[in-house]
N, C-alpha and C positions, 0 to 999 in steps of 0.2 A: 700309533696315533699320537697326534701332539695337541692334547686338551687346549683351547681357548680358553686368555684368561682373561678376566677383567667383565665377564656378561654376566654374573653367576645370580640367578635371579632373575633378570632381564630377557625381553622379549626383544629377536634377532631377527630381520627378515634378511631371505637366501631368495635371493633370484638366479633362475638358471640351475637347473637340475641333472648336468653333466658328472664326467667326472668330477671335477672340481666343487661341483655344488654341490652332491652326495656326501663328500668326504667332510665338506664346512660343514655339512650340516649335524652329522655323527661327532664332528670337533668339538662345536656349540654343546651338544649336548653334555657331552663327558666335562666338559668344563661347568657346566651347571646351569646353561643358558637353555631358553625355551625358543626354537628356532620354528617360525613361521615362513613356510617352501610355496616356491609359487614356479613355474615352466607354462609360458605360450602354447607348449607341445603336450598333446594328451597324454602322448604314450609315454615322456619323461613326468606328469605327474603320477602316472597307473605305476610305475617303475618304483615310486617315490614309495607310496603309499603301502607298495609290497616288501622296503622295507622297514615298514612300521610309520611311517611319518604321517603326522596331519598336513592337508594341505591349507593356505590361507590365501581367498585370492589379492593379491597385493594390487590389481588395478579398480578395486571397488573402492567408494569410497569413502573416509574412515579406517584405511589400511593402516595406516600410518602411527594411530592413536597408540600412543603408551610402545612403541620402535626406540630404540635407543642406538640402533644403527642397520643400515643393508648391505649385504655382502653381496654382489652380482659375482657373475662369471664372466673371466677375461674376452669371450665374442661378443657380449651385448655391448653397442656402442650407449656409452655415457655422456656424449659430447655433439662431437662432428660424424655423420654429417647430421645427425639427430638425437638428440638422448631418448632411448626406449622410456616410453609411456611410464612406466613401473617408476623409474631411476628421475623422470621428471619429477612425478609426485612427491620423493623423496625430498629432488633441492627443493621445491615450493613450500614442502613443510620444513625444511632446513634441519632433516635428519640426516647424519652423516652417510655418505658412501664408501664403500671399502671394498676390499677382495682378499680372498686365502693368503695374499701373497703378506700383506700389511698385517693381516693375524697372524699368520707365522711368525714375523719378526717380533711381537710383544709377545709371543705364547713359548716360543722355542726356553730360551735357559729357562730352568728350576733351580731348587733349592740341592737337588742331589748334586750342583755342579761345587757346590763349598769343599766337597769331598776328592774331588777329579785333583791330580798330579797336573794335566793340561789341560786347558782350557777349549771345550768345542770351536771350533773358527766355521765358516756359512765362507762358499766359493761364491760368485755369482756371476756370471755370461749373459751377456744382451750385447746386439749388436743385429744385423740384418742379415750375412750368412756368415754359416760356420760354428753356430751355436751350438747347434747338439753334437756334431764332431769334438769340439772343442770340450765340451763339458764331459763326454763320452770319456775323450782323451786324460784329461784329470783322473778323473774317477782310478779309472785303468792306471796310472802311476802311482796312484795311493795305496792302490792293492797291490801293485806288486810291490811298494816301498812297505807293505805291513800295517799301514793304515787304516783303522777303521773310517769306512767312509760309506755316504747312502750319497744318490743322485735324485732328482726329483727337480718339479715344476713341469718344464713342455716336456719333458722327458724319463721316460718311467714313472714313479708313480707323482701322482699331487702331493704339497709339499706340504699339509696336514697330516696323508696319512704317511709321512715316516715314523722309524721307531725314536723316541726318545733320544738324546745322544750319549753316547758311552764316555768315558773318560779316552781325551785328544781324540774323538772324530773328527772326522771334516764334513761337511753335507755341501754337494755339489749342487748347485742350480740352472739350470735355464731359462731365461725369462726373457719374454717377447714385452713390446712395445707396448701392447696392450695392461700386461699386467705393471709395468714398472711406473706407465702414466698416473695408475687410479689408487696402488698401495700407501697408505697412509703413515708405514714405516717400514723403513730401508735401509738396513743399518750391516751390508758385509764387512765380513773380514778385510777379503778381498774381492775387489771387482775388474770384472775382465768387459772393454769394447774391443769386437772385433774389428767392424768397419760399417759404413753407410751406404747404401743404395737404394732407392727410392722404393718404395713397396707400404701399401698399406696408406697410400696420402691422401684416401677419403675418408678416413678414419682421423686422419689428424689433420686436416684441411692443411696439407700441404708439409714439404720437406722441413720447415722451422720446427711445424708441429712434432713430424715424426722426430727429430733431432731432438727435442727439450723433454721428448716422452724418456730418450734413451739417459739423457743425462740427469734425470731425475735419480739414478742408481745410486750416482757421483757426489751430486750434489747433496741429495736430503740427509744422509746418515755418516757421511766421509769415510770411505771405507781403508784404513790402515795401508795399505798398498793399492793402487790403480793401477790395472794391466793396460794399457789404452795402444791402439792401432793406429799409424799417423800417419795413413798411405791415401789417405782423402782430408779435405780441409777442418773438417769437423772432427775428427780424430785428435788435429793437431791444437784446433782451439780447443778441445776438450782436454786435455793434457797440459794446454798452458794456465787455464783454469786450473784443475785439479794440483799444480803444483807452485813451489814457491822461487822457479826458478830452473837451468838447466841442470843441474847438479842436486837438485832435490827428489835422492833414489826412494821417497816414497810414490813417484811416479815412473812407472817400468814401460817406455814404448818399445812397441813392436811393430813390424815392417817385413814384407813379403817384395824385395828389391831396391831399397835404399840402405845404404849404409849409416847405422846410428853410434858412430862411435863419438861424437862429441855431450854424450848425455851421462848422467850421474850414475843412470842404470838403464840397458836395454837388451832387447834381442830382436835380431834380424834374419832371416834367409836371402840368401844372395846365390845364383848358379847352383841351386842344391845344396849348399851349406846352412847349418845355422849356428848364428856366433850370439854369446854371452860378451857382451863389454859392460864393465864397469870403472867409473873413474877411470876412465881413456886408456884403460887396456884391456886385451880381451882375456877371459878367463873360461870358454870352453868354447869347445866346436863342437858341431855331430853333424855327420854325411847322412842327410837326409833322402842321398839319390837310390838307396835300396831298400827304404822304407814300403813295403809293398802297400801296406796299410794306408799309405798316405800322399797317392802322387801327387803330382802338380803343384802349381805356383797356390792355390789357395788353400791345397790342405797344408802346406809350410808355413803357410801365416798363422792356421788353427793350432800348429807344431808348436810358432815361436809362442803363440797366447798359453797355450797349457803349460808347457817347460819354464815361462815366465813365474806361471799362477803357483807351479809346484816349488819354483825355486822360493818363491816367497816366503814357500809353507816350510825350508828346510829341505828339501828333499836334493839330493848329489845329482851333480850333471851326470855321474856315470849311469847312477839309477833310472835316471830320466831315459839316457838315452837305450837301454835295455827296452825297458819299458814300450817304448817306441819302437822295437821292431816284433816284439808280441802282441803288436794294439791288429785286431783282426779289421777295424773300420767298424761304421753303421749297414745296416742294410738301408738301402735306397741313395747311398752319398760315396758316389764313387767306386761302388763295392763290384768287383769280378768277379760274376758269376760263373764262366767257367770258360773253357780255350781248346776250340778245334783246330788242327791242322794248321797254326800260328797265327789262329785269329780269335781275339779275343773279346769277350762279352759283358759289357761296364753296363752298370745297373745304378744311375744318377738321377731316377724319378723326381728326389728332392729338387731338383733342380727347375721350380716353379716359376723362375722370373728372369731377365732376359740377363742379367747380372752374372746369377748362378749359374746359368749355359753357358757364358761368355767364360765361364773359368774353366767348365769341363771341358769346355774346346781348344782352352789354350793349353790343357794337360795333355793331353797325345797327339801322334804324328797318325795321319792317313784314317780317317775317320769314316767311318760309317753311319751316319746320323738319323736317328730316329727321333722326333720331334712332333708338336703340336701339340691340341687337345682344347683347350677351353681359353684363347690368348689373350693377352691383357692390352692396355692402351700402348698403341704404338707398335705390335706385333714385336719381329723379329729384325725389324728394321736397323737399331742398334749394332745389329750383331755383325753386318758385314764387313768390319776390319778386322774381326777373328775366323774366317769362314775359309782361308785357305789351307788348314787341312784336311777340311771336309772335300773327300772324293765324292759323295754322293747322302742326296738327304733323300730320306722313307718320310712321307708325313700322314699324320696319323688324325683324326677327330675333327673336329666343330672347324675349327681355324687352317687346315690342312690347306685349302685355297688361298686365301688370304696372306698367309706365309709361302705360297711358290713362287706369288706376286713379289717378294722380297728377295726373293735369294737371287735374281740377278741372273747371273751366268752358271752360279754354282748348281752341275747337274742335280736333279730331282726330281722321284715319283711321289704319286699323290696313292697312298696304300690304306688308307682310311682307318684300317685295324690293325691294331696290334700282330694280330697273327701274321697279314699279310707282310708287313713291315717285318718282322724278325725275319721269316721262311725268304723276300726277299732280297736284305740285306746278306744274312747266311749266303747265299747262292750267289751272289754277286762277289762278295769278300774274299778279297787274297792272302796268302801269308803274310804278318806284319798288319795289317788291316784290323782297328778296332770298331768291333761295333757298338753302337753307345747310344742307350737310350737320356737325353738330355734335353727334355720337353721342352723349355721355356716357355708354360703354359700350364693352367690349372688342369684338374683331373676331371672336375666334376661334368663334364661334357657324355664320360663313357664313364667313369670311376667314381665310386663315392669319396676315393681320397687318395693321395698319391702314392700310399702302400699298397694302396689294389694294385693297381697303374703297376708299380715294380714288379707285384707280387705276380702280376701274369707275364711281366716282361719275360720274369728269372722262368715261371713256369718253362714258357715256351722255347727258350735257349735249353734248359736242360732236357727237354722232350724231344731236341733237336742233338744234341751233341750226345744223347745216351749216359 
């Protein structure tokens, strides 16, 4: 756990009683603060209360009296399209707002760092997809380059309760839009943009919004080196911002089929390769085409972002690229779940937005497409300039209709469930044929989250192939 400093004394109000809200609140306390908890949800304050905590209702009023700050949790909107009731009364009495992410960064170093040989460095990832691969991926070069390293924020645990950091750890981050918008200090080593696609724009009334949520990372703390993605336009002004010039290698772009050799420091994937240039000559390759852990044109972008983030850190291209061919994947991102009769079973649940689809289908030849579930604006419409590998789409939940209406020509049955959809696709599929669950579309229609969604996907493949 990593004590909060600075409340020691002081009464803290914690909105949102999740993970994240559990963990601030045990932070708060170990630091010396008195934390007043407050959840919408009965069952998240009953949870609270059992372990150990007082509740305080923070929408009465008079909550606010004698707060010296509130820490919400990254889902309650603070802003657009509404700030939650709790979070209004806050700016009205003009108490600060904050989240775990913003106490992490003033709580992390102590005084045992006087002692450390090297100095802790914080990785940090935001971007729209590719995040948790990418962070995953770090992580996994650290360890096997000998590295002490913890991962945490969207992925494994909250970034409170890591352990302390050891002498030269690295602590790997994930961090969504959400948390980067509202943290009050942001101060990486390094920071990695993957890329941009529109997702979450009622939350930040619109693409500016979600864009300045992302570049809050970059801009508030300046972090040492910027790994930044320049394969979308905002990528590229985020990069000419963050640096002082082409040849200024404390900005490292990265590129999944552009060529960046005219820059100070970068890495690219082009035809399955990916190249190290710096100062306009290149200084490593790795054939990224039997990387099993990592097909397609978007996990080679997530390749070039972590082998960038590690090269930052020191770490040898040769290591990197070992590294990379022991990286197993995520579950739910891309991950093959298993291969009958030379057909094979991709398990891409992650893949919630029309973006994310649009990359798993541009990853393999002859597709089996399992799809639907709870669709967003616009459906699946987008998609039809990547849809000619799809032999045949299985559609699945809420939006199954809706999405047939789009696909056009490209053959497709309406399978409703899961089960149907596997047991169909299976029985259909040829040698060479992959089957590929690639929703583009929320879960919450049949699933409470898109680990279910996978988790019954993978079930039923393996109940199938033995």
């Amino acid at each position: 756990m990593i004590p909060v400093k600075g409340f020691a004394g002081a009464r803290v109000a914690v909105l949102g009683l999740g993970r994240s809200g559990l963990a601030t609140a045990h932070a708060l306390v170990a630091g010396g603060a008195t934390p007043l908890l407050w959840d919408d949800s009965p069952e998240a304050r009953a949870k609270a209360e059992a372990e150990g905590f007082a509740l305080s209702d923070l929408t009465r009023g008079g909550a606010f009296d004698d707060v010296v700050c509130l820490i919400t949790s990254p889902g309650i909107a603070h802003l657009y399209p509404g700030p939650n009731k709790v979070i209004a009364r806050a700016l009205e009495a003009g108490v600060p707002v904050d989240n775990d992410i913003g106490l992490f960064f003033r709580s992390f170093a102590s005084s045992d760092w006087d002692d450390f040989e090297t100095m802790p460095r914080v990785v940090c990832v935001t971007g729209s997809n590719g995040k948790s691969t990418t962070v995953a991926l770090i992580h996994h070069i650290l360890q096997v380059a000998g590295r002490p390293t913890q991962m945490a924020g969207n992925i494994g645990k909250g970034v409170l309760s890591i352990e302390p950091a050891q002498d030269g750890e690295v602590i790997v981050l994930e961090l969504s839009s959400y948390q980067t918008e509202l943290a009050r200090a942001l101060t990486p080593d390094v920071a990695v943009f993957t890329n941009l696609s529109p997702d979450h724009l009622d939350r930040h009334n619109g693409m500016g919004g979600y864009f300045a949520a992302k570049r809050r990372l970059f801009a508030e703390g300046g972090p040492d080196r910027a790994v930044i993605g320049v394969d979308e336009v905002e990528g590229r002004f985020l990069a000419n911002q963050a640096g002082m010039g082409p040849q200024d290698d404390r900005v490292i772009r990265i590129s999944s089929g552009q060529k960046l050799d005219q820059f100070g420091w970068s890495v690219f994937a082009r035809k399955g390769f990916l190249a190290e240039w710096r100062k306009g000559r290149q200084v490593a390759s790795i054939d990224l085409r039997e990387v099993t852990g990592l097909p397609g044109a978007h996990n080679h972008q997530n390749a070039c972002a972590a082998y960038a983030a590690t090269r930052a850190l020191g770490i040898a291209p040769k290591l990197i690229e070992g590294a990379f061919h022991s990286f197993a994947g995520l579950p739910h991102r891309s991950q093959m779940v298993g291969e009958r009769t030379g057909v094979r079973f991709i398990n891409d649940s992650k893949a919630t937005n029309v973006d994310s689809a649009a990359k798993a289908l541009q990853a393999f030849d002859r597709i089996r497409w399992i799809a639907g579930g709870m669709g967003k604006a616009g459906g699946i419409a987008a998609l039809t300039p990547v849809l000619g590998s799809v032999v045949k789409a299985y559609l699945i939940g809420h939006s199954a209709r809706d999405f047939a209406l789009q696909l056009g020509d490209t053959p497709h049955e309406i399978c409703e469930t899961m089960e149907r959809a596997v047991s169909r696709a299976a029985a259909e599929a040829e040698a060479g044929d992959v089957v590929l669950l690639a929703p583009a579309a929320a879960s919450f229609d049949q699933y409470p989250d898109f680990e279910k969604r996978g988790e019954d996907f993978t079930a039923r493949v393996k109940a199938l192939i033995g």
